[in-house]
BALUMKOL-628926 format. One line per field, with one value per atom (N, C-alpha, C, O): residue number from 1; y, z, x; atom name; residue in one letter. Coordinates in pm, whole numbers, always signed. Each point is the difference from the previous one (the first is absolute). Example, Ala and Ser with C-alpha at 12.3 -4.5 7.8 and 13.67 -1.06 7.14 Angstrom:
BEGIN
zaro	[1,1,1,1,2,2,2,2] $
v	[-569,+119,+120,-2,+107,+119,+109,+111] $
w	[+780,+0,+0,+66,-138,+6,+73,+17] $
u	[+1319,-89,+90,+104,-139,+82,-77,+51] $
pavex	[N,CA,C,O,N,CA,C,O] $
drenvo	[A,A,A,A,S,S,S,S] $
END
This chain:
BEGIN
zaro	[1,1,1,1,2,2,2,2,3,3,3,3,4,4,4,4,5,5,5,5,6,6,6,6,7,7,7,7,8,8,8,8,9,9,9,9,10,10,10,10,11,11,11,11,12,12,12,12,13,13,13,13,14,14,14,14,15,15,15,15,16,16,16,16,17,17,17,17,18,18,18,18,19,19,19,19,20,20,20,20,21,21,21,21,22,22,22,22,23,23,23,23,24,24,24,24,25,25,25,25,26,26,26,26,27,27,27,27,28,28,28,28,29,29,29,29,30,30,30,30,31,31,31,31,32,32,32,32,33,33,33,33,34,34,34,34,35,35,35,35,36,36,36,36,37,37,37,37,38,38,38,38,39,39,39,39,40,40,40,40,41,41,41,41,42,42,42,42,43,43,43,43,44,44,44,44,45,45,45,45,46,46,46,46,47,47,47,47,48,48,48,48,49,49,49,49,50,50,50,50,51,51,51,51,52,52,52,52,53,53,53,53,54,54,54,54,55,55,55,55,56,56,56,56,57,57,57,57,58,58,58,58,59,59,59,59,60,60,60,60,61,61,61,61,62,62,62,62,63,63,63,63,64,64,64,64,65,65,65,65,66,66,66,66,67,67,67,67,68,68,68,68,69,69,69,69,70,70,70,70,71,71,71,71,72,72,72,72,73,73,73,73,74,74,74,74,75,75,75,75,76,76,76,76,77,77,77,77,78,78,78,78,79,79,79,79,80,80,80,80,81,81,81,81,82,82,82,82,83,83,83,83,84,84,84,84,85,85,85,85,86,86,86,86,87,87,87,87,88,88,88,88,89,89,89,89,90,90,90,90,91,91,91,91,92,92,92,92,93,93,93,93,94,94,94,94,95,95,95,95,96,96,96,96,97,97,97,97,98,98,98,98,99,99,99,99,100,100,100,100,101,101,101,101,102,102,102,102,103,103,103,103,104,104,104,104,105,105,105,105,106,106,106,106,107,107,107,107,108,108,108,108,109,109,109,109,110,110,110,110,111,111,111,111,112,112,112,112,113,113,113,113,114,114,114,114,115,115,115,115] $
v	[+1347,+56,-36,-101,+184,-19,-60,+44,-162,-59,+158,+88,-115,+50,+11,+108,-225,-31,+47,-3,+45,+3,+215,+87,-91,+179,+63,+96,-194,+62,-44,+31,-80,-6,+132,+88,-82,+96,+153,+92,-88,+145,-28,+92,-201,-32,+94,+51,-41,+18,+174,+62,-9,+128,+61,-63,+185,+64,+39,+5,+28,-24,-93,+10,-118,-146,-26,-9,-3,+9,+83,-52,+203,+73,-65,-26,-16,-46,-125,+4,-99,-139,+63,-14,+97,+56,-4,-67,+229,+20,-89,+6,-126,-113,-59,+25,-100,-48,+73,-63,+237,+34,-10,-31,+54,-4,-127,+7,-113,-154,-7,-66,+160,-23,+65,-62,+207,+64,-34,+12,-89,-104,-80,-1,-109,-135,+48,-86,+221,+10,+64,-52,+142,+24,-104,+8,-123,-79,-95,+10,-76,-33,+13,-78,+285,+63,-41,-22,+27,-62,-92,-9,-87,-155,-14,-67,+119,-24,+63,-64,+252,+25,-81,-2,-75,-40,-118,-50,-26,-123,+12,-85,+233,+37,+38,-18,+69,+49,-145,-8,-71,-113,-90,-85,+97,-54,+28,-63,+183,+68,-24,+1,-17,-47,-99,-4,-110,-110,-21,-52,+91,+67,+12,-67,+183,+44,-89,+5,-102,-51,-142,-71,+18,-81,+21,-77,+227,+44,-39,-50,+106,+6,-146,-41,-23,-179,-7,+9,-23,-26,+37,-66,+234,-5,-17,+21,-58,-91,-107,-21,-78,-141,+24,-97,+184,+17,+3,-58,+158,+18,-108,-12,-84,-112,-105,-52,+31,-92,+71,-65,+222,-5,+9,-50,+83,-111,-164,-43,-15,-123,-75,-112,+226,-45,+26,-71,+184,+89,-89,-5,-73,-83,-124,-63,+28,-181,+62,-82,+142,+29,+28,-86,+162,-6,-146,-22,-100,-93,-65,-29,+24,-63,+43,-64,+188,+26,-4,+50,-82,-58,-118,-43,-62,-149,-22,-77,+150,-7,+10,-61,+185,+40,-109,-13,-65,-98,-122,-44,-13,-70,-9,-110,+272,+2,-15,-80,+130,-14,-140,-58,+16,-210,-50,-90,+137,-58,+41,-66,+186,+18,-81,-51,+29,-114,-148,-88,+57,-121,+3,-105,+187,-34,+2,-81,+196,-25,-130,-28,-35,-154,-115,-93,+136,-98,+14,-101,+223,+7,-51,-87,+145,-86,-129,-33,-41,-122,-83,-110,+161,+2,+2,-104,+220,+31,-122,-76,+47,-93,-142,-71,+19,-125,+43,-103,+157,-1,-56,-95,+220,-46,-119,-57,-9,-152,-99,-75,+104,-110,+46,-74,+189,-1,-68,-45,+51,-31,-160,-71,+31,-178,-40,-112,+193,-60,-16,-82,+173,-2,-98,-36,-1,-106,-129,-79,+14,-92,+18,-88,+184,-11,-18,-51,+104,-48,-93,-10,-84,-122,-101,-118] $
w	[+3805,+91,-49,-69,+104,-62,+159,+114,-184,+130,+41,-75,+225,+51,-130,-41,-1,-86,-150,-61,+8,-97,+9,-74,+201,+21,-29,-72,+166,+17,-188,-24,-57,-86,-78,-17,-22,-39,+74,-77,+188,+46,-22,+38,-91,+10,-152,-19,-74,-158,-18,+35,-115,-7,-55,-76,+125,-47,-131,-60,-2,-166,-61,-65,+108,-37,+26,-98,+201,+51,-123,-79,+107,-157,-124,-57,-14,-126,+28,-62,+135,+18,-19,-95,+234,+0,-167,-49,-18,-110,-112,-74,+98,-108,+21,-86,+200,+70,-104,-73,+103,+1,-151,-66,+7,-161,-48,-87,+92,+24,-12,-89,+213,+51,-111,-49,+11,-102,-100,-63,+17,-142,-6,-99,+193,-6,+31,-33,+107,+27,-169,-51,-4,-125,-72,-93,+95,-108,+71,-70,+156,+72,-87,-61,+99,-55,-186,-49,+8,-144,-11,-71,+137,-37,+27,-87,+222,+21,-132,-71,+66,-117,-99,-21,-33,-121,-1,-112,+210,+48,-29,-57,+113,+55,-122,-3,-109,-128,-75,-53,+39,-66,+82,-62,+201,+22,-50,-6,-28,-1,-192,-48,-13,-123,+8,-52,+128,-36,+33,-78,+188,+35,-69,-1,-81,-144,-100,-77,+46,-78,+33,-90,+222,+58,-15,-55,+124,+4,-151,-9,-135,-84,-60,-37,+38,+9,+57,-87,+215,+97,-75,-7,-62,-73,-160,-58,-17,-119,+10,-65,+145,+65,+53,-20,+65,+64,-130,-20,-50,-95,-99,-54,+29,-73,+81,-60,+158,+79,-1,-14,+35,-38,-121,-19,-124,-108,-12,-67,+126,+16,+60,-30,+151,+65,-76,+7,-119,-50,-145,-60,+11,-115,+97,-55,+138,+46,+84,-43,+98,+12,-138,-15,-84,-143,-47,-68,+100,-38,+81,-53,+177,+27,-23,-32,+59,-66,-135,-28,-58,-139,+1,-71,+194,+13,+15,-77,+188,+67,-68,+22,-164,-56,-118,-61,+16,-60,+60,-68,+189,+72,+30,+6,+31,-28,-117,+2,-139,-95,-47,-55,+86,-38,+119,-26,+104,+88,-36,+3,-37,-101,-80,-3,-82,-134,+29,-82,+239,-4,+78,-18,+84,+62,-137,-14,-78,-123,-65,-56,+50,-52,+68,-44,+153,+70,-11,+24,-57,+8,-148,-12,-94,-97,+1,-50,+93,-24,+103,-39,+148,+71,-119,-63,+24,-134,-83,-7,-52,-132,+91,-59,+165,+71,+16,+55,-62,+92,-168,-29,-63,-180,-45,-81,+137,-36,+63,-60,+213,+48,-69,+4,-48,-18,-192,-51,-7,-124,-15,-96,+266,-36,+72,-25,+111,+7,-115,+5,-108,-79,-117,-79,+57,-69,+43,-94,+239,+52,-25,-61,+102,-67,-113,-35,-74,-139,-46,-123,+204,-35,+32,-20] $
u	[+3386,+98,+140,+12,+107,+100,+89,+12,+34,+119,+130,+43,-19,+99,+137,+43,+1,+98,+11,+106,-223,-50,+23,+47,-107,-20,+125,+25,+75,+183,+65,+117,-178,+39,-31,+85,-195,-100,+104,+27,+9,+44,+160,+73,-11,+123,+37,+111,-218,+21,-39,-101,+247,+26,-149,-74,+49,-149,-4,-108,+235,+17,-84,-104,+185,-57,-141,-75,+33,-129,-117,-78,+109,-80,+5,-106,+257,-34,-99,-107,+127,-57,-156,-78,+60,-140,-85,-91,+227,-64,-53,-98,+242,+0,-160,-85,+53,-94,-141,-76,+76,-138,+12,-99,+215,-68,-8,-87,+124,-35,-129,-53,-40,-81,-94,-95,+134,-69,-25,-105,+268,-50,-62,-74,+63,-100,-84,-82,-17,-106,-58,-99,+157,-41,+5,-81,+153,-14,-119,-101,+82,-105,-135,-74,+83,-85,-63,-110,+220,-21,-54,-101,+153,-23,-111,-57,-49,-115,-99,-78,+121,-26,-111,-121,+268,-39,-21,-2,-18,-57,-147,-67,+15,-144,-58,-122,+178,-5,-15,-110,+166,-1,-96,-65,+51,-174,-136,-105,+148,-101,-42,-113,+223,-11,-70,-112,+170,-51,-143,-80,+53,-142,-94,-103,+144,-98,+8,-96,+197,-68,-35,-44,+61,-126,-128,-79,+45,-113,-88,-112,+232,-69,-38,-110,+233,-34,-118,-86,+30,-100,-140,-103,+142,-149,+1,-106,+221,-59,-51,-103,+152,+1,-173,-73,+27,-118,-124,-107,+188,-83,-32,-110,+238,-14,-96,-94,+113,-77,-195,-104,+122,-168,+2,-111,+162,-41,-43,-94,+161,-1,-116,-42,-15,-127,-78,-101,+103,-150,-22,-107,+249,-31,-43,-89,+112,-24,-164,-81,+34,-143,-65,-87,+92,-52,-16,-99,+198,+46,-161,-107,+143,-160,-145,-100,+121,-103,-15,-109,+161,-28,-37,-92,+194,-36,-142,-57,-19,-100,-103,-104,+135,-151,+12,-107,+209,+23,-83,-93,+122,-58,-117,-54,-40,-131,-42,-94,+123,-33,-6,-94,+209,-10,-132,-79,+77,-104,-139,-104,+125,-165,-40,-112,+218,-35,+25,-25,+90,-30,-155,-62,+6,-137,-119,-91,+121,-42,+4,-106,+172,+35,-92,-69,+97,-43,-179,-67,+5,-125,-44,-86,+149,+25,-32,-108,+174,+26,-128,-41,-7,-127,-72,-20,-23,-115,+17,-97,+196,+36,-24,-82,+124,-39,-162,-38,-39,-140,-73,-73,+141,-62,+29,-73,+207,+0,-120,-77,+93,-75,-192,-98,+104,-129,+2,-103,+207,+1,+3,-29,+89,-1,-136,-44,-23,-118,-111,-91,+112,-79,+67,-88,+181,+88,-29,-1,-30,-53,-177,-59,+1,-167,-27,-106,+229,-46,+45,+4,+42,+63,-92,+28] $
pavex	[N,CA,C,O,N,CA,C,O,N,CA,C,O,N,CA,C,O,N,CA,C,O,N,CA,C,O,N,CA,C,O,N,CA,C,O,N,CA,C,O,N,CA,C,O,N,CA,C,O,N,CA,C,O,N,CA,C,O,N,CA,C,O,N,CA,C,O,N,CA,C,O,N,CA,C,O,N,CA,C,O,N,CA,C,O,N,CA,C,O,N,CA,C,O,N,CA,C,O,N,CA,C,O,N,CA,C,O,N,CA,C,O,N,CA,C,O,N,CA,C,O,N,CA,C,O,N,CA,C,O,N,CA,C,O,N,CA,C,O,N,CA,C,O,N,CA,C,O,N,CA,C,O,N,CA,C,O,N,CA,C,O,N,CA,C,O,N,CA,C,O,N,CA,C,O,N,CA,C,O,N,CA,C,O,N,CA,C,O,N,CA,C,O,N,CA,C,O,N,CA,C,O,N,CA,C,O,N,CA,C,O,N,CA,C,O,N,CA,C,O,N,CA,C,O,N,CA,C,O,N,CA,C,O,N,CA,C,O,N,CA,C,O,N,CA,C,O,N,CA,C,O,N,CA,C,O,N,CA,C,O,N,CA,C,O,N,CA,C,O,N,CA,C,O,N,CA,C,O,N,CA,C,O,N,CA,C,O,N,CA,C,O,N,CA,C,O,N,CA,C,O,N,CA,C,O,N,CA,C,O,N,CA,C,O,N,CA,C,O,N,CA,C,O,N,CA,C,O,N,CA,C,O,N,CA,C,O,N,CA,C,O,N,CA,C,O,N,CA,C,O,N,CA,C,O,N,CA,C,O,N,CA,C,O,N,CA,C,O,N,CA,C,O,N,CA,C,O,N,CA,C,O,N,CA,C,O,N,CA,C,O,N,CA,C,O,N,CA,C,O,N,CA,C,O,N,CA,C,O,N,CA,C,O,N,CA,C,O,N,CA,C,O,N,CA,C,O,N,CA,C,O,N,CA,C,O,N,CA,C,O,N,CA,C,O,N,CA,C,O,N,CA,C,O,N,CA,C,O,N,CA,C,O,N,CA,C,O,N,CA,C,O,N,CA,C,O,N,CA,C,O,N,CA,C,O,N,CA,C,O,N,CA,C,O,N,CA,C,O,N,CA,C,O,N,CA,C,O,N,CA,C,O,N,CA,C,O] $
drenvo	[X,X,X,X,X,X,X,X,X,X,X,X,X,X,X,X,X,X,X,X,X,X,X,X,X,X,X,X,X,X,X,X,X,X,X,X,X,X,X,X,X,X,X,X,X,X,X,X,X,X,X,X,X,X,X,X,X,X,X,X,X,X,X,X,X,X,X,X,X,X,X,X,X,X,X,X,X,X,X,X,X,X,X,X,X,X,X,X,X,X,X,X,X,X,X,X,X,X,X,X,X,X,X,X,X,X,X,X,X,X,X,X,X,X,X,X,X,X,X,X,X,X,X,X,X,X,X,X,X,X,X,X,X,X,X,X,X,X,X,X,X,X,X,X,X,X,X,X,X,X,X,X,X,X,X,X,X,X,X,X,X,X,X,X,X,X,X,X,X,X,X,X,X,X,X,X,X,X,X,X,X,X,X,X,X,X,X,X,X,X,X,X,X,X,X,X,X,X,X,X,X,X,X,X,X,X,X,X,X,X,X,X,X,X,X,X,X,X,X,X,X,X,X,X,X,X,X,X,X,X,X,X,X,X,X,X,X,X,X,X,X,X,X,X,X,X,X,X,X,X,X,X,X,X,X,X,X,X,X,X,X,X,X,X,X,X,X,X,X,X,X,X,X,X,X,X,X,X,X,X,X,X,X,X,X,X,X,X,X,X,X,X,X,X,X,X,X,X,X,X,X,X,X,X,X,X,X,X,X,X,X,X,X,X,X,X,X,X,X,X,X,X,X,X,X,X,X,X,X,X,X,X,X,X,X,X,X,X,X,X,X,X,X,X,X,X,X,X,X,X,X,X,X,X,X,X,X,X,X,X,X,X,X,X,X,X,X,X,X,X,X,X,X,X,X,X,X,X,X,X,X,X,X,X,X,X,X,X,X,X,X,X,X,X,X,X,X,X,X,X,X,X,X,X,X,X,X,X,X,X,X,X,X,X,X,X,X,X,X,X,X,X,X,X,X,X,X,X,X,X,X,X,X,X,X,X,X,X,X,X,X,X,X,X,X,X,X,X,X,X,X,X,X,X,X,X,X,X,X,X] $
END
């Protein structure tokens, strides 16, 4: 609302005056709203850049990371068939060495009978 004091001012000022002010006012208004216009513009344009190449960051970065899983799973599973394989040949060993202890004790019993 406009004060009493404020109104008699406003009607105190020649209608000349009044129009240019008006006019001054709306193109003021026209310019900062077009430039406004710009600025958002190309604000929204340069988001939108940056955007894309987030996006594209997001999927090299993706893609490097499932390399990374598909070599470090290869990685165990190499460990693993490594691990079975040493575990084959140590149960092998061990039966081994069963066999070769059973031929001793039978080689020293007969080393003690022929003694």
């Amino acid at each position: 609302m406009v004060s009493t004091e404020d109104l008699e001012i406003v009607r105190a000022v020649p209608d000349k005056e009044a129009e240019e002010s008006l006019a001054l006012a709306l193109m003021q208004v026209v310019f900062w709203s077009g430039e406004i216009t710009a600025r958002a513009y190309k604000a929204r344009a340069e988001n939108s850049l940056n955007q894309d190449a987030l996006v594209k960051r997001i999927a090299a970065l993706t893609g490097q990371i499932r390399d990374i899983k598909a070599a470090h799973d290869q990685e165990v599973y190499d460990m693993r068939s490594d691990i079975e394989t040493a575990q084959d040949g140590w149960d092998e060993a061990k039966k081994r060495i069963t066999e070769l202890e059973a031929v001793l004790a039978t080689k020293d019993k007969e080393f003690e009978v022929g003694w």
